[in-house]
Residue, then its C-alpha position, 0 to 999 in steps of 0.5 A: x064712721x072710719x075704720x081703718x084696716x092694716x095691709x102689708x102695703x099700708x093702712x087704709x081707710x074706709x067707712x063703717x055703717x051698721x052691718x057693712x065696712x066698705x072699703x074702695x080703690x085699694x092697689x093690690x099690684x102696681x100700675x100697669x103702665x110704661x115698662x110694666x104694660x103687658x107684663x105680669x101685674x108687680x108688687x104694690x110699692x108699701x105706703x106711709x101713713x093711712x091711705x083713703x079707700x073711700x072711693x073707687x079706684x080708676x077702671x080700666x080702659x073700656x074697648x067700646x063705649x057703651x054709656x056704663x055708669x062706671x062712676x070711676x075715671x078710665x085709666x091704664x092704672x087700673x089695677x085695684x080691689x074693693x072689699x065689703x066685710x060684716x062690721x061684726x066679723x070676728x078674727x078671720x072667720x067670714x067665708x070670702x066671695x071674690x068676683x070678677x065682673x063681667x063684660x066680654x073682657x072688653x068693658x065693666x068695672x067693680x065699681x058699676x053700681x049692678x054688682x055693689x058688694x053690700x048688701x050680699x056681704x049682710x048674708x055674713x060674707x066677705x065680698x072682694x070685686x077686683x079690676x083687671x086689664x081688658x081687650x088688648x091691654x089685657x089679653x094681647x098676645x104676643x111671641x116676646x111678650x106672652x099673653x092672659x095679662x087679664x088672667x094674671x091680674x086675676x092671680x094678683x088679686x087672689x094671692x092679695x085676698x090670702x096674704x091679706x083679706x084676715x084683716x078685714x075678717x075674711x078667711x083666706x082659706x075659705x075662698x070663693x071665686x065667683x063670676x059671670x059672662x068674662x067672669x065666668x069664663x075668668x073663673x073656668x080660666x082659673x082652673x086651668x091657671x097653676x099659679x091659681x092653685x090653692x088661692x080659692x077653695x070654690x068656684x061659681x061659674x054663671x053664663x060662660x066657661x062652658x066646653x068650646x062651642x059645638x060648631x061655631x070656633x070658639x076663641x083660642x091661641x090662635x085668634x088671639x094671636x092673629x088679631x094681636x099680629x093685626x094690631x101690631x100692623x094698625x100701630x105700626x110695629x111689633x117691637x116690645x118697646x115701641x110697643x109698651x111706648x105707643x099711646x094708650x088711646x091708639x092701643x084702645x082704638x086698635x084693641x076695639x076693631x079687633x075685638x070680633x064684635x062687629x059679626x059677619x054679614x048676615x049674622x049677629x054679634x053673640x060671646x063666639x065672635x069675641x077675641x080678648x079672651x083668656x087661652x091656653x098658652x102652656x104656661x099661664x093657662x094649660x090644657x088641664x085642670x092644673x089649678x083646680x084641687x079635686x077638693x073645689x066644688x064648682x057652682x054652675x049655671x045659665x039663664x033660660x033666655x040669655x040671647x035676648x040680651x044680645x038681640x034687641x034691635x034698639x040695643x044692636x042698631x040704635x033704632x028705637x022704631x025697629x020691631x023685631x021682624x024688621x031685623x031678625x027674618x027667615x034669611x038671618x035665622x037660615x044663616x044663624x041656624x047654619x052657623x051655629x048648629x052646622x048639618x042640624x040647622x034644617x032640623x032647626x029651621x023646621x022646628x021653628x016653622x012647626x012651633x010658630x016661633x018668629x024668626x026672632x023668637x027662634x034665632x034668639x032661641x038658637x043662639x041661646x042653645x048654642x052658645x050657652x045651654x049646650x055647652x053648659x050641659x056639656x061641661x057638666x057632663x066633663x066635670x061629673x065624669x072627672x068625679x068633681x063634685x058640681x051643682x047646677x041652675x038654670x035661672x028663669x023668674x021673669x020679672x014683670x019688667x022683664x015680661x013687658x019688654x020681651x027680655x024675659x029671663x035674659x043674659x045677666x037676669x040674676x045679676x040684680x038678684x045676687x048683687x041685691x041691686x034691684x030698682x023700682x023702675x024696672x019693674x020687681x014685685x014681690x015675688x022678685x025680693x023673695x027670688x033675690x033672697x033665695x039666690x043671695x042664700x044659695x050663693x052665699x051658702x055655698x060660699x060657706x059650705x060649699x054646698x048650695x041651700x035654699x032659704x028653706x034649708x033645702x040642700x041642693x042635690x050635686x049633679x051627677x052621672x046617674x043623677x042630672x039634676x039642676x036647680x031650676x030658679x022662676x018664682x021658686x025653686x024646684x030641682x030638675x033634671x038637667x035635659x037640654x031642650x029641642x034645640x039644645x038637643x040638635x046642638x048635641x048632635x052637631x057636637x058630634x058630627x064636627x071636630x072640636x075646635x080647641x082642646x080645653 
């Protein structure tokens, strides 16, 4: 059935079933594209008439091709929303959920199947996924022309969500902001965005968005700019007009080679390498807290085997028969464990040696501490000694799909929890549809209340100085403490025997 809404762009129309109203492709800025590319995201043109929302609107341009179902055309002209709202919704009373997907800032769209906003909208929410521009597009960063068009595109979408989400049932001043890997690390970017201030009311920041990396340089002004400086010499000028008159397919092809993810020799690609990435520029992003009211609970968490994503030689190489060992042996995890735990990588080499670990198991293991759970620990710990009021989880239920193949609790396991997106042929039981329902009603709660709950009415304890406690998700939930593990711990100690490489 149709169902038709009224923004102040325009009527648009959409479909209604018995829970959920969908409504796809909506423009919440103008395309980004001409004179417009590289500057901060314009106002929508108002429309006549009622405008069709039943399809997905473009992606946009993908940095690496990487055989995503995006089910959306690729285009500069990217800049859309989708909104899933209760059928029953009343005036503008529904908690909001607003999510930005993931991808390294270099692919993923809002209209990838993984991430579909329907069923997590039949817990009693408005579910908004918003595109935005990607690798150089959005990101570039250059002395006329600024940078974090990615992150402003973010703004756009949230002052959209408040001038016009009540139409829908949503209540613009109960906002979430939710997101995972580039998500993640867009929701942290947003509380150090000022124009953010005061669009969202929570934030929940899954797999990224952490403190700078322990020893490993994270990505920064500086990188960016450098690589931005490159890709002016592979396009063959730096002028702003010539610039915004060079084909998108160049602008592409010059984005992915230098976007930081083919690693040094000897190492493997992991979120460090990666250069599209939001950073402080003083204006759209600043050093401090600037968009992050003292009233905004944060929702913070990790999965227990995240690296296993981003070791798989199949995925990595393309060579279906190569084991494990064949790529991953004693010399990369001596490199690995040098690059990114510093003067306690003897310390992670004997570790290994002593628990019996692979080279695999330990460098997946190493990468997993490194670039996720120590940060992770280490933001906590900021944003408890700021007096914020944050919740933690460390997500670990491996499916039996998940266990046939190695990947256990990897990097994005909750995605098909939260999004409810689960197949049969990956291999869920029973035990998984309960996990899904409990993830859904944390989220979903917290999203209402700002307080995470589980399906049982157990309320989850805040993480604080004198109580570090998180939510540890496997077949059920139980509540931990919040102790880094063996190779977390080293990671600590390197923290502290190498200068910070960026001020956050």
């Amino acid at each position: 059935m149709d169902v038709i809404a009224a923004t102040r762009s325009g009527q648009v129309r959409g479909t209604a079933g018995d829970e959920v109203k969908t409504f796809l492709g909506i423009p919440y800025a103008a395309p980004p594209v001409g004179s417009l590319r590289w500057r901060p995201p314009a106002p929508v043109e108002r429309w006549d008439g009622v405008r069709d929302a039943t399809r997905f609107g473009n992606a946009a341009i993908q940095t690496a091709d990487t055989g995503m179902d995006l089910r959306a055309e690729q285009s500069e002209d990217c800049l859309y929303l989708n909104v899933w709202a209760p059928t029953d919704a009343e005036g503008a009373s529904s908690p909001v959920m607003v999510w930005i997907h993931g991808g390294g800032f270099l692919n993923g769209s809002s209209s990838l199947p993984i991430w579909t906003g329907e069923q997590l909208c039949r817990n009693g929410v408005v579910v908004v996924s918003v595109n935005y521009r990607l690798g150089a597009f959005g990101f570039f960063n250059h002395p006329e022309l600024g940078t974090n068009f990615g992150l402003q595109d973010w703004v756009a979408g949230l002052e959209w969500v408040r001038d016009n989400i009540a139409a829908f049932g949503g209540d613009p001043a109960n906002v979430t902001v939710f997101g995972q890997l580039a998500g993640g690390a867009a929701t942290r970017a947003l509380l150090s965005a000022p124009a953010a201030r005061g669009l969202f009311h929570k934030a929940v920041i899954q797999s990224a968005g952490y403190e700078d990396y322990a020893v490993v340089g994270s990505p920064s002004f500086q990188r960016s700019r450098a690589a931005s400086d490159r890709v002016c010499e592979r396009l063959g000028t730096a002028g702003v007009e010539a610039l915004r008159q060079t084909s998108a397919v160049a602008v592409r092809a010059a984005s992915l080679a230098e976007a930081g993810i083919n690693p040094p020799a000897g190492q493997v690609h992991t979120p460090a390498n990666l250069v599209w990435y939001p950073v402080v520029d003083g204006e759209t992003m600043t050093t401090e807290f600037s968009g992050w009211p003292q009233d905004v609970p944060v929702l913070l968490g990790f999965t227990r085997d995240e690296a296993r994503m981003f070791v798989q030689p199949e995925a990595l190489y393309g060579h279906p028969e190569l084991r494990p060992e064949d790529v991953y042996t004693p010399p990369t995890l001596a490199v690995m464990a040098q690059a990114l735990a510093g003067l306690e990588a003897p310390q992670v080499i004997e570790y290994a040696a002593k628990s019996g670990r692979s080279s695999y198991e330990a460098i997946a293991e190493i990468i997993t501490a490194a670039v996720w759970h120590e940060p992770a620990l280490a933001s906590l710990e900021r944003f408890s000694a700021l007096g914020r009021t944050v919740f933690a989880y460390e997500f670990a239920r491996v499916s039996p799909g998940a266990r046939a193949t190695g990947l256990l609790a990897k990097h994005s396991a909750e995605i098909a929890y939260l999004f409810g997106s689960m197949t049969p042929g990956h291999a869920y039981d029973g035990t998984d549809a309960m996990v899904a329902t409990e993830v859904q009603h944390a989220w979903t709660e917290f999203a209402r209340t700002g307080v995470p709950a589980s399906a049982d009415g157990r309320v989850w304890p805040a993480y604080r100085g004198n109580a570090r406690m998180l939510a540890h998700i496997g077949d059920r939930t139980e509540f931990r403490p919040a102790e880094p593990g063996t190779l977390a711990g080293l990671v600590v100690k390197a923290r502290h025997s190498v200068p910070a490489s960026r001020d956050r």
